[in-house]
C-alpha positions as CSV (number, residue, x, y, z in Angstrom):
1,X,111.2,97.2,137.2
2,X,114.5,96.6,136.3
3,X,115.6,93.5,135.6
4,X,114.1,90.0,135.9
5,X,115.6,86.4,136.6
6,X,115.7,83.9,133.8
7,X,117.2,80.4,134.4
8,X,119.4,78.6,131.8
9,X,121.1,75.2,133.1
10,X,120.1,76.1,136.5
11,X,122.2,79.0,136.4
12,X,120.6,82.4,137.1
13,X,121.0,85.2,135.9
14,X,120.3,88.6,135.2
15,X,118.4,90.4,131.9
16,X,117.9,93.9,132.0
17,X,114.5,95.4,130.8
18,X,115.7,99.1,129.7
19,X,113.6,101.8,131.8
20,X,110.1,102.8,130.4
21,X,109.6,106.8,130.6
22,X,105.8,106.4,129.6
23,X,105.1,104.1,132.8
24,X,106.9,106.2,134.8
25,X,104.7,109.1,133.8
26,X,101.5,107.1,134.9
27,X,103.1,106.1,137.7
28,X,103.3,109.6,138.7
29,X,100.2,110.4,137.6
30,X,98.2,107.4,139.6
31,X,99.7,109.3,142.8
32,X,98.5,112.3,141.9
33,X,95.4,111.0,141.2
34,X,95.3,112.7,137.5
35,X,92.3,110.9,135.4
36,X,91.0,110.0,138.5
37,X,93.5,107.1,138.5
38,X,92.0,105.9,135.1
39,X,94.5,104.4,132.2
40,X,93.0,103.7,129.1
41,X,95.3,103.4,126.4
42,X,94.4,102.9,122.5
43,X,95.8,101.1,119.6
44,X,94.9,102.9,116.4
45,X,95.8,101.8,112.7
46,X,94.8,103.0,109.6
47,X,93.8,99.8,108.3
48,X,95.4,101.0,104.9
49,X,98.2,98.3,105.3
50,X,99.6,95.1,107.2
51,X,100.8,95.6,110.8
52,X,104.4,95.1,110.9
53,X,107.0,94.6,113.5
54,X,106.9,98.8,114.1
55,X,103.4,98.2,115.2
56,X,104.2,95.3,117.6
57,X,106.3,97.4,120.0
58,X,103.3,100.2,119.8
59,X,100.5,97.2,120.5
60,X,102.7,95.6,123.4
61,X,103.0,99.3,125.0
62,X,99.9,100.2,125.2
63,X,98.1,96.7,125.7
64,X,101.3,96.2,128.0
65,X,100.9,99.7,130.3
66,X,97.0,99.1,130.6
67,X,97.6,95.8,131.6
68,X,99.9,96.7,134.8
69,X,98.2,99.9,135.7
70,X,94.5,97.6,135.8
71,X,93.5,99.9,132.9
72,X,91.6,99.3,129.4
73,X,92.9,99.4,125.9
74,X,91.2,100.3,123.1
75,X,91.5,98.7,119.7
76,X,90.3,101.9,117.1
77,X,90.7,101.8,113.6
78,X,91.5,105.0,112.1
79,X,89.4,104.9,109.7
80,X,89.3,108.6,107.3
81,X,91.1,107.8,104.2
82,X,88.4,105.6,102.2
83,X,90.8,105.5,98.8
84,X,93.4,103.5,100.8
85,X,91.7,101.5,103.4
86,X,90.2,97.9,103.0
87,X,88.3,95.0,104.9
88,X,91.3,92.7,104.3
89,X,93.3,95.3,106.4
90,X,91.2,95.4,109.5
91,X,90.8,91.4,109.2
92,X,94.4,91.5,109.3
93,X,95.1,93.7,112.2
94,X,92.4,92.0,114.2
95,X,94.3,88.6,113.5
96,X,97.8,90.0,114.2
97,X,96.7,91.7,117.3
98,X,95.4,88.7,118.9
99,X,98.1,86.4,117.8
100,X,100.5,88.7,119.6
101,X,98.7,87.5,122.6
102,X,96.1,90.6,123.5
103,X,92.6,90.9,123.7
104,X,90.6,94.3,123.4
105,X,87.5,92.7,124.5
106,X,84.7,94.5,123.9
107,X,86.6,97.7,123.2
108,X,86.6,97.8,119.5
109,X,86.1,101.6,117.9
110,X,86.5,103.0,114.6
111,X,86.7,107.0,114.0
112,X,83.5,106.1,110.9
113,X,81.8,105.4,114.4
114,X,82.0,109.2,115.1
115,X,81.6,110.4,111.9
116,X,78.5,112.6,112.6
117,X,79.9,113.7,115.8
118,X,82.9,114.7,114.2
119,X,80.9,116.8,111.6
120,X,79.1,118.6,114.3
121,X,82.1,119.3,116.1
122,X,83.5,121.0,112.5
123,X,80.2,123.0,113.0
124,X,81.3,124.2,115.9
125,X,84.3,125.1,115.4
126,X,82.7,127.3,112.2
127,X,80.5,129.0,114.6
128,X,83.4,130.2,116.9
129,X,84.9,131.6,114.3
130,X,88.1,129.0,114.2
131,X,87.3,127.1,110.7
132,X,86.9,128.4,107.6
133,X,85.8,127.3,103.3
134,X,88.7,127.7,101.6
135,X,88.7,127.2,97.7
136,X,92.1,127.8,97.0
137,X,93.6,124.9,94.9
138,X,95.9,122.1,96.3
139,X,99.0,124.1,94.6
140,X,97.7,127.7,96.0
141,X,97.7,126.1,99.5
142,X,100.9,125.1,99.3
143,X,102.4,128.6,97.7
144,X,100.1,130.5,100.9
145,X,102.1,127.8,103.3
146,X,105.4,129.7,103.2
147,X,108.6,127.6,104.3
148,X,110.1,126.7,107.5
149,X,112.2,130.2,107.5
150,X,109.3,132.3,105.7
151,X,105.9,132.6,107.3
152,X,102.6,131.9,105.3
153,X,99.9,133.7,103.7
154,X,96.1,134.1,104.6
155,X,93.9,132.9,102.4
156,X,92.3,135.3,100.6
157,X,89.1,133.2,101.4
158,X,89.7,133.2,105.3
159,X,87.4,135.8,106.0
160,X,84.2,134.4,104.7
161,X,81.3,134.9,107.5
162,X,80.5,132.7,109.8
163,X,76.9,132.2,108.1
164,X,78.7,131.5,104.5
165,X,81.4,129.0,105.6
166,X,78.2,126.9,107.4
167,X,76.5,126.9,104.0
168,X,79.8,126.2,102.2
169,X,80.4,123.5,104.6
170,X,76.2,121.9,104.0
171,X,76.9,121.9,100.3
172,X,80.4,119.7,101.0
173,X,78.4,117.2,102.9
174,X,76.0,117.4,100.4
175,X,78.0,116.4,97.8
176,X,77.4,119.5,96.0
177,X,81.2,120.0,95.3
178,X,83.6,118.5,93.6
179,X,86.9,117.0,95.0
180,X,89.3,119.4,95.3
181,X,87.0,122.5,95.0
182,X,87.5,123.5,98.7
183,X,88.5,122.4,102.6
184,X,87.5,122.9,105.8
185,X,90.7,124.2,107.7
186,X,91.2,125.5,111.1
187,X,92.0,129.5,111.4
188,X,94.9,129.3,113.5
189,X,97.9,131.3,112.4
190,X,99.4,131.5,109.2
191,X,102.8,132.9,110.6
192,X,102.9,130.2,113.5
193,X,106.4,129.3,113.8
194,X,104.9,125.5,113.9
195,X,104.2,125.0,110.1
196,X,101.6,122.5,111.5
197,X,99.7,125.4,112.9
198,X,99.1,127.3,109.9
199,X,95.4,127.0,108.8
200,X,95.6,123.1,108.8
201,X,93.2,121.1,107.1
202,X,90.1,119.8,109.2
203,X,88.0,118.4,106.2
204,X,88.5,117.5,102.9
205,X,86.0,115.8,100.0
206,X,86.1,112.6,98.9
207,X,83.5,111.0,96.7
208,X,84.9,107.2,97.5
209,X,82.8,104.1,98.8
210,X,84.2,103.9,102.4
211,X,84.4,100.4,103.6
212,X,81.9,100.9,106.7
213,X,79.9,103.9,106.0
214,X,79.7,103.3,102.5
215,X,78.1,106.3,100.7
216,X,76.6,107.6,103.4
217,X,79.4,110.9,103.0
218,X,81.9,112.2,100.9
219,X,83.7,114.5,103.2
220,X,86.0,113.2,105.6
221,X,87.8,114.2,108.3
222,X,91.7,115.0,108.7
223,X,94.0,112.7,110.7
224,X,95.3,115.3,113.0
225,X,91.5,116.1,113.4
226,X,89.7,112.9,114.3
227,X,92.4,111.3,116.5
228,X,92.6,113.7,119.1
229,X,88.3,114.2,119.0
230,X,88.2,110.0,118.9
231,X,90.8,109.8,121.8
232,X,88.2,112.2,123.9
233,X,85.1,110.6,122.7
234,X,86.6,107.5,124.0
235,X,87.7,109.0,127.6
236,X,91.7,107.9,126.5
237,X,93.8,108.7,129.2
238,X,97.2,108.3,127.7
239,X,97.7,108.8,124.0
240,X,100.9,107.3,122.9
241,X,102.5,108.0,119.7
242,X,105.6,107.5,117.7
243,X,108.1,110.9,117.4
244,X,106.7,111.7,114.1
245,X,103.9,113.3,115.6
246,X,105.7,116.0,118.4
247,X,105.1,118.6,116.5
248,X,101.5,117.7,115.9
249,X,100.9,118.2,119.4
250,X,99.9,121.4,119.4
251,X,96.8,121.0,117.0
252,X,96.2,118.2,119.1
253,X,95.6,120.3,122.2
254,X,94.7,123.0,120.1
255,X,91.4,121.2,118.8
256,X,91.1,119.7,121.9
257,X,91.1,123.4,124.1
258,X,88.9,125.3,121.8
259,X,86.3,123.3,121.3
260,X,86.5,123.0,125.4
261,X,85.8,119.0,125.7
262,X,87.8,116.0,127.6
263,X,91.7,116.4,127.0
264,X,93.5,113.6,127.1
265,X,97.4,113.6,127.4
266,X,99.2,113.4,124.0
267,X,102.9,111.6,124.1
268,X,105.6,110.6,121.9
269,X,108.4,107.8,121.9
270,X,110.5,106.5,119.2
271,X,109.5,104.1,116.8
272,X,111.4,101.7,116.1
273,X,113.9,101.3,113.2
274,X,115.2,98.0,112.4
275,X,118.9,97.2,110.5
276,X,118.5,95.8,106.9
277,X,114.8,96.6,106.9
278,X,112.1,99.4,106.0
279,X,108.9,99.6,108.2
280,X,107.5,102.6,105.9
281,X,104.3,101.3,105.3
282,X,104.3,103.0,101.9
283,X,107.4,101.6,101.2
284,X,105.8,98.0,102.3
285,X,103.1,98.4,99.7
286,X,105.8,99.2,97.2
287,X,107.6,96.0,97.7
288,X,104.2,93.8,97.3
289,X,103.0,95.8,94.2
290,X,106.2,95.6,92.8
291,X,106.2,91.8,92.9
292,X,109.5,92.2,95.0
293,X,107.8,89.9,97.4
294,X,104.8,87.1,97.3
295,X,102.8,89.3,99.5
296,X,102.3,90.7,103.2
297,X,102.9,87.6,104.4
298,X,105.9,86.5,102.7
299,X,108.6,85.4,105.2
300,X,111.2,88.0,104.5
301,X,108.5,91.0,105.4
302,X,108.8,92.6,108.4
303,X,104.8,92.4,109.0
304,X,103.8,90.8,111.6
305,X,101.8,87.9,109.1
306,X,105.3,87.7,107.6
307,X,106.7,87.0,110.5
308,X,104.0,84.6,111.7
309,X,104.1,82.5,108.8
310,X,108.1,82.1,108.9
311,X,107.6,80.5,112.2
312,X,108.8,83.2,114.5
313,X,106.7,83.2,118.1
314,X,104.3,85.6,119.8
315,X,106.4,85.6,122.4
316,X,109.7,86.1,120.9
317,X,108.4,89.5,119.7
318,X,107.1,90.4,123.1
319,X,110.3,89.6,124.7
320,X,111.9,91.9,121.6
321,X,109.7,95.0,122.1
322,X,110.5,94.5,126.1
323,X,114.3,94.5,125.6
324,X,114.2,97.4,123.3
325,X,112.5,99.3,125.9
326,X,110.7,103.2,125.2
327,X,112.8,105.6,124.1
328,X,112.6,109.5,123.6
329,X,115.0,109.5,120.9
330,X,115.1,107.7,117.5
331,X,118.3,104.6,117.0
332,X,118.7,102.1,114.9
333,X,118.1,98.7,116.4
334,X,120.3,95.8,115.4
335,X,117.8,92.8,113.8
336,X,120.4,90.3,115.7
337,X,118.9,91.5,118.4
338,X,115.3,90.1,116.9
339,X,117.0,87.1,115.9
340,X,118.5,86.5,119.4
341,X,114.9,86.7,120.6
342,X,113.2,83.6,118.1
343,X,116.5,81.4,119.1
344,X,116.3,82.2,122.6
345,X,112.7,80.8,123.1
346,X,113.0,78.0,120.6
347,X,116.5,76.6,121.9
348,X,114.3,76.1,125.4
349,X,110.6,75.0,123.3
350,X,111.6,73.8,119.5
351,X,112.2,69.9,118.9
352,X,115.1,68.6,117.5
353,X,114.6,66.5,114.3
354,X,117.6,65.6,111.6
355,X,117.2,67.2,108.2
356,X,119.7,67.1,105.3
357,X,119.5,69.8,102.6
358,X,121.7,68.8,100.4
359,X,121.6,65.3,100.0
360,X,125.1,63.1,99.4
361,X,124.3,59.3,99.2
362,X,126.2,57.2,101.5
363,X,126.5,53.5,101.3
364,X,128.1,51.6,104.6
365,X,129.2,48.8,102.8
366,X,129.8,46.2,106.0
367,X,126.4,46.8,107.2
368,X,124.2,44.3,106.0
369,X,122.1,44.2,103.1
370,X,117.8,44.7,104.0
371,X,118.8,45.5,107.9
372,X,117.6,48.5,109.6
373,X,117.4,49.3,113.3
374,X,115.8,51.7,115.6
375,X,118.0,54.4,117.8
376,X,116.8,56.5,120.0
377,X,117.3,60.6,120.0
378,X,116.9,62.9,122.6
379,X,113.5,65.3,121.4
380,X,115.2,68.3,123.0
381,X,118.3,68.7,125.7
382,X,117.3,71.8,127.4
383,X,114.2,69.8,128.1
384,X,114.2,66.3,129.4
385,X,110.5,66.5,129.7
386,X,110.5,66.5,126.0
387,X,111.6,62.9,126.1
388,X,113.2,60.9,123.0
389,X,111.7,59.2,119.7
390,X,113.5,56.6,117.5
391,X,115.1,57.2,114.4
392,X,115.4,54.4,111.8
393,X,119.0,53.6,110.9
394,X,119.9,51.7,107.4
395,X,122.4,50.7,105.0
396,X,122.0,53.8,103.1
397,X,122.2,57.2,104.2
398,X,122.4,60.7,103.3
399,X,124.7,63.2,104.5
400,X,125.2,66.9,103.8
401,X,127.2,67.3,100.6
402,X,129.1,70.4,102.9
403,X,130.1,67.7,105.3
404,X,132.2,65.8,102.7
405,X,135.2,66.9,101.1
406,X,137.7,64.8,99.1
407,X,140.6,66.8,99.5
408,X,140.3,68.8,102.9
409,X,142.4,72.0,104.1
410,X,143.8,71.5,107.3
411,X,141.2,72.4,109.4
412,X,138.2,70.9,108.2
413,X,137.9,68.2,110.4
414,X,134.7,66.5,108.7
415,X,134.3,63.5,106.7
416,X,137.1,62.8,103.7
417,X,138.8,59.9,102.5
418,X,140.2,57.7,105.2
419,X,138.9,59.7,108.0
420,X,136.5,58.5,110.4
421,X,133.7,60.7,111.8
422,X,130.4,60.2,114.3
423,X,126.7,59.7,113.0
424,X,124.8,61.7,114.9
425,X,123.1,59.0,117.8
426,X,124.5,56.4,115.7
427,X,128.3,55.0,114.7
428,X,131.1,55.8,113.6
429,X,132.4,55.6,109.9
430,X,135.1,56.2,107.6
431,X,135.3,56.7,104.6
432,X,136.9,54.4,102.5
433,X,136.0,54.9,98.7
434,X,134.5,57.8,96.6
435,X,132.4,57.6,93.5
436,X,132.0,60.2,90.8
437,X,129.4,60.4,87.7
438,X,130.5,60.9,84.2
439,X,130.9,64.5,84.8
440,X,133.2,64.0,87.7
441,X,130.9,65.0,90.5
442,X,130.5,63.1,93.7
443,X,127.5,61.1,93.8
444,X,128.3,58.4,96.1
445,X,130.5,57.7,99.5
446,X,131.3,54.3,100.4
447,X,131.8,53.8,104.1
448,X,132.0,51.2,106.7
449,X,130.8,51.7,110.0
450,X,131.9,50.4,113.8
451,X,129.6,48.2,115.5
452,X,131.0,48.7,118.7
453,X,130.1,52.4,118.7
454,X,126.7,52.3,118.8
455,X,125.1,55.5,120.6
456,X,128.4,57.2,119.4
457,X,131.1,56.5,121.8
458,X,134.2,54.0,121.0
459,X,134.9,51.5,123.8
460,X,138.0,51.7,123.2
461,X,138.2,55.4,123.9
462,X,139.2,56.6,120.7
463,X,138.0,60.2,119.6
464,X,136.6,61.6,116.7
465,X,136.6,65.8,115.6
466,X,133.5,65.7,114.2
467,X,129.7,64.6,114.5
468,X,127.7,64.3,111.6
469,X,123.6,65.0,111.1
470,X,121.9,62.1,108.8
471,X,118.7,60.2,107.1
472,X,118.3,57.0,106.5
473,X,117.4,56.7,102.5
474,X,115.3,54.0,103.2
475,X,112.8,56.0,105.7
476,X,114.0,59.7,104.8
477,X,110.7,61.5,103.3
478,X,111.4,64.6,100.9
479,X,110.8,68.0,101.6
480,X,111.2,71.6,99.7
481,X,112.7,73.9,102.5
482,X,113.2,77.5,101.8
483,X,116.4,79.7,102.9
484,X,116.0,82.9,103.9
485,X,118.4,86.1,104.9
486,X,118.2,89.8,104.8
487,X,115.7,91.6,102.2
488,X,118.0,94.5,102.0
489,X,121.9,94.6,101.6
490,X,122.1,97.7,103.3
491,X,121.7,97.9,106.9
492,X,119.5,101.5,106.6
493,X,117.6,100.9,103.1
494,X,115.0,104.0,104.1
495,X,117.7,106.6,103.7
496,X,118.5,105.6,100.2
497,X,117.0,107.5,97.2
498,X,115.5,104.2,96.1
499,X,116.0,101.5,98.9
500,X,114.8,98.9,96.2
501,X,118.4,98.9,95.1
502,X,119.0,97.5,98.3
503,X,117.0,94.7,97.6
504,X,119.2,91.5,98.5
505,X,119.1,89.0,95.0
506,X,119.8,86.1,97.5
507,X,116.8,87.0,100.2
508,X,115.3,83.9,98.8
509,X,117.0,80.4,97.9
510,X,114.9,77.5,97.7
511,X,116.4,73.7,97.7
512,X,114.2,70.9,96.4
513,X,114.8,67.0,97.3
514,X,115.6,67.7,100.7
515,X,115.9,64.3,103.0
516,X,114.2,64.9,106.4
517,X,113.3,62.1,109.2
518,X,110.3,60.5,109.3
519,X,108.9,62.1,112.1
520,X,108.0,64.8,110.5
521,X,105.6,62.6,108.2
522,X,102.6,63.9,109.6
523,X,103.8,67.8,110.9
524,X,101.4,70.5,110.8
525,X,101.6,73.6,109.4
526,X,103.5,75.9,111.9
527,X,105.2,73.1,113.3
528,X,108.5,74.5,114.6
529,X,111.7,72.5,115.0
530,X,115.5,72.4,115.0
531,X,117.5,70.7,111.9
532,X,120.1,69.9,114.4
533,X,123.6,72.0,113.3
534,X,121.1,73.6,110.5
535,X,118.9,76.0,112.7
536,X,115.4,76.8,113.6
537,X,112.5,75.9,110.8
538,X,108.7,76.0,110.8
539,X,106.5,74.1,108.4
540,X,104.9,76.8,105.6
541,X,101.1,77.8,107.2
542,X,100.5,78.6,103.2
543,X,102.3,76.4,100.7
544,X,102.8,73.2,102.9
545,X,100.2,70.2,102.2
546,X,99.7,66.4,103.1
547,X,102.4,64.8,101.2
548,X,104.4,67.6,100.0
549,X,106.0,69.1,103.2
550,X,107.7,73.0,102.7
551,X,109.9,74.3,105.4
552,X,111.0,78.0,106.6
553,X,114.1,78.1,108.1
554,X,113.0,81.1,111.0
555,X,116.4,81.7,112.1
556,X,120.1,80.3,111.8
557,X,122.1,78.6,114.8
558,X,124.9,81.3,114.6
559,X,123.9,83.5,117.3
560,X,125.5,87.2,116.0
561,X,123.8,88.9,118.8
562,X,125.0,86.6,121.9
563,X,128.3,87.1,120.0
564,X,128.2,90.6,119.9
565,X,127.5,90.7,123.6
566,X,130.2,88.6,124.6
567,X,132.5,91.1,123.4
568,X,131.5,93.9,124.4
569,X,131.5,92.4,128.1
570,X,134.9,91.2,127.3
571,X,135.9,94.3,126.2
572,X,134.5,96.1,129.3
573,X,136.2,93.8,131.6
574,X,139.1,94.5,130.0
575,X,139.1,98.1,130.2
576,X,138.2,97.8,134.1
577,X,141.6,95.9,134.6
């Protein structure tokens, strides 16, 4: 596939969907009749953490590839690490997952479900010869490691019989040990040129409550252990994973091969790495513990909840991870590219409403006194469907303060004294008097408006440089609306010793007083809407009540991306001629 047909004002044209080298590889192997033309795919999260936008492109390939190829995907939580992990996590995932549009059905797994399978398999590998007790110390492990240009050391403990390392291994289950007194690890090579390879870790104690299993055992298994055992327990045909784990391929098939049981096919693409953003989930945890954020879901996080609640769209994000497309190399993807996502699907879906942040009083001083009127606004013009509503139109209005400016520079082509200007669906006005409080600021415009220009046009044909978004004071209900831009100030935060220097001061500006129309009165959280000239917003799904309305603005107008584009074709054109 590549490319499909979008229409925009009954113009079409072409998007291109950037090639997918995983699909291609079941496409070869659905000829070839490999896995017996199965796909089953898997999600797996450590549910140690929120999901973030990192995640989404991983969930959309593999519920995406299953999908087309008529196959299954597995939803697993990878569940081995009982000090980190929590039931808010996998609640989280399992909400996140679904809101991005997918359903597992009934194939929900967690590794704790193979706990005892796992162990025997541990057995096994004891009894073959290819896993060992070791009770050398954390810091002895690491000295017997060697470096990437040095090769390692055996254990001085790697040649404990077969019958000891068994009973070694009983008395670990049976919580006879201490943490930290020993490990299970796979007898592999301790010269391999594949650090990975060298006697890794199978097992390790942990006397912790796990969140499933409870008390039932204190030894749990490895990562690199119980993914590639849970991925054949589970008959996965396809196991997809980010670059990070290339080089853990080997154990993967290594396991896999010796213990002689159901191999699936192990491979790797590049995660993704955002501008202006960090999508370590350690790093994540940082920012929320630190009190650098409100919390996972705080509009500025990259998680998926984040995202969510500042009022970006399932869809949006699906279109994002298409566009991006599966790499085998890692790139740094610009977050315009994100943005130009939200606005693209809200410019077609979002209703337009008038908002004013920061309010300037206006007074139209020939209108009369106790009047108002109703005028009628289109809902949304890339969609007549959408129909109009009525907005009430009074004596006083408010205006943003930015539209105003008493003594303008040449090109600012708003309202100042003398000039006239258009009211958005409305009249037009000039300006004919300022008024200023005892510290010299403006609080008040006095106007007077054309009656003859109702609906915004001049009968007379007379033209105006500028159109102006308003309230009526009388009608306007207030509103808190929060401001939102870049959580870092760098555009790659991860690659500095501490990216919470990064940390953008500004991420976060929140205006109070705000004058929005009333038909907002009665919106419900995640209501999502355009402030016309303003941008995209989204009423808060947390903070926003009957009677005391809080807005996220999702995205701006300014469309960097689209931009960006545009030049670059220019510049191509160019270079043809």
């Amino acid at each position: 596939m590549s490319g499909s047909k979008t229409n925009n004002k009954n113009k079409t044209r072409e998007v291109s969907i950037p090639p997918n080298f995983i699909r291609q590889i079941i496409n070869d192997d659905m000829k070839t009749g490999k896995f017996d033309g199965r796909v089953v795919t898997r999600f797996p999260p450590e549910p140690n953490g929120y999901l973030h936008i990192g995640h989404a492109k991983s969930i959309c390939l593999n519920f995406g590839l299953s999908s087309e190829f008529n196959g299954i995907c597995h939803l697993r939580f990878d569940d081995t690490n009982p000090e980190k992990e929590d039931v808010e996590y996998v609640e989280s995932i399992k909400e996140d997952v679904r809101w991005l549009g997918f359903d597992w059905q009934e194939h929900l797994y967690y590794t704790s479900d193979y706990f005892e399978r796992l162990y025997d398999y541990a057995v096994t590998l004891i009894k073959l010869g290819k896993a060992y007790v070791d009770s050398l110390t954390p810091d002895e492990i690491r000295e017997y490691r060697g470096t990437l240009t040095e090769p390692g050391k055996n254990s001085p403990f790697r040649n404990r019989s077969i019958e000891e390392n068994l009973n070694l291994f009983q008395k670990m289950k049976n919580g006879e040990m201490e943490e930290g007194a020993c490990i299970l690890r796979a007898k592999i090579d301790m010269a391999a040129s594949n650090i990975i390879m060298r006697d890794p870790a199978l097992y390790r104690i942990l006397k912790q409550e796990h969140h499933r299993t409870h008390d039932a055992w204190c030894i749990y298994p490895m990562y690199d252990f119980a993914h590639c055992l849970s991925d054949s327990i589970e008959g996965i045909t396809h196991s997809n994973c980010t670059l990070e784990f290339k080089n853990n391929r080997e154990l993967y098939d290594w396991i896999l091969n010796t213990l002689n049981v159901y191999h699936p096919q192990q491979i790797e693409f590049a995660r993704l790495n955002l501008s202006y953003t960090v999508l370590s989930k350690r790093k994540l945890i940082e920012l929320v513990d630190g009190n650098h954020v409100t919390g996972w879901d705080d509009p500025r996080m990259p998680t998926i909840s984040g995202l969510r609640r500042r009022g970006y769209t399932p869809d949006a994000i699906r279109t994002f991870c298409e566009r991006i497309g599966v790499a085998k190399r890692d790139s740094m993807v610009d977050i315009a590219l994100l943005e130009h996502c939200i606005r693209e699907g809200l410019n077609k879906k979002a209703q337009r409403v008038m908002g004013v942040l920061r309010p300037l009083r206006v007074v139209i001083e020939n209108y009369p006194k106790g009047q108002s009127e109703i005028l009628s606004a289109i809902n949304n013009p890339e969609d007549k469907a959408m129909g109009t509503r009525e907005i009430p139109f009074s004596r006083v209005l408010y205006i943003e303060q930015d539209d105003f400016m008493e003594d303008p520079p040449k090109k600012f082509f708003r309202l100042a004294p003398g000039r006239e200007v258009r009211l958005r669906y409305a009249y037009f006005i000039t300006c004919t008097d300022v008024i200023k409080d005892e510290q010299g600021k403006i609080s008040e415009l006095r106007c007077t408006y054309d009656p003859e220009t109702k609906g915004g046009d001049a009968p007379d044909g007379r033209k105006v440089k500028s159109t102006l978004h308003w309230v009526s004071a009388d009608h306007a209900i207030d509103a808190q609306v929060r401001l939102f831009e870049n959580l870092f100030t760098m555009e790659n935060p991860g690659a500095e010793d501490d990216f919470k220097t990064c940390i953008n001061e500004n991420s976060r500006k929140v205006l109070t007083g705000c004058k929005i129309e009333p038909e907002l009165l009665n919106a419900a959280p995640g209501f999502r809407c355009q402030f016309e000239r303003l941008g995209y917003f989204c009423v808060d799904r947390k903070d926003s009540t009957p009677g005391h309305l809080v807005f996220n603005r999702i995205v701006t107008l300014r469309d960097m991306w689209a931009r960006i584009k545009k030049l670059q074709a220019q510049s191509k054109k160019s270079g043809k001629k």
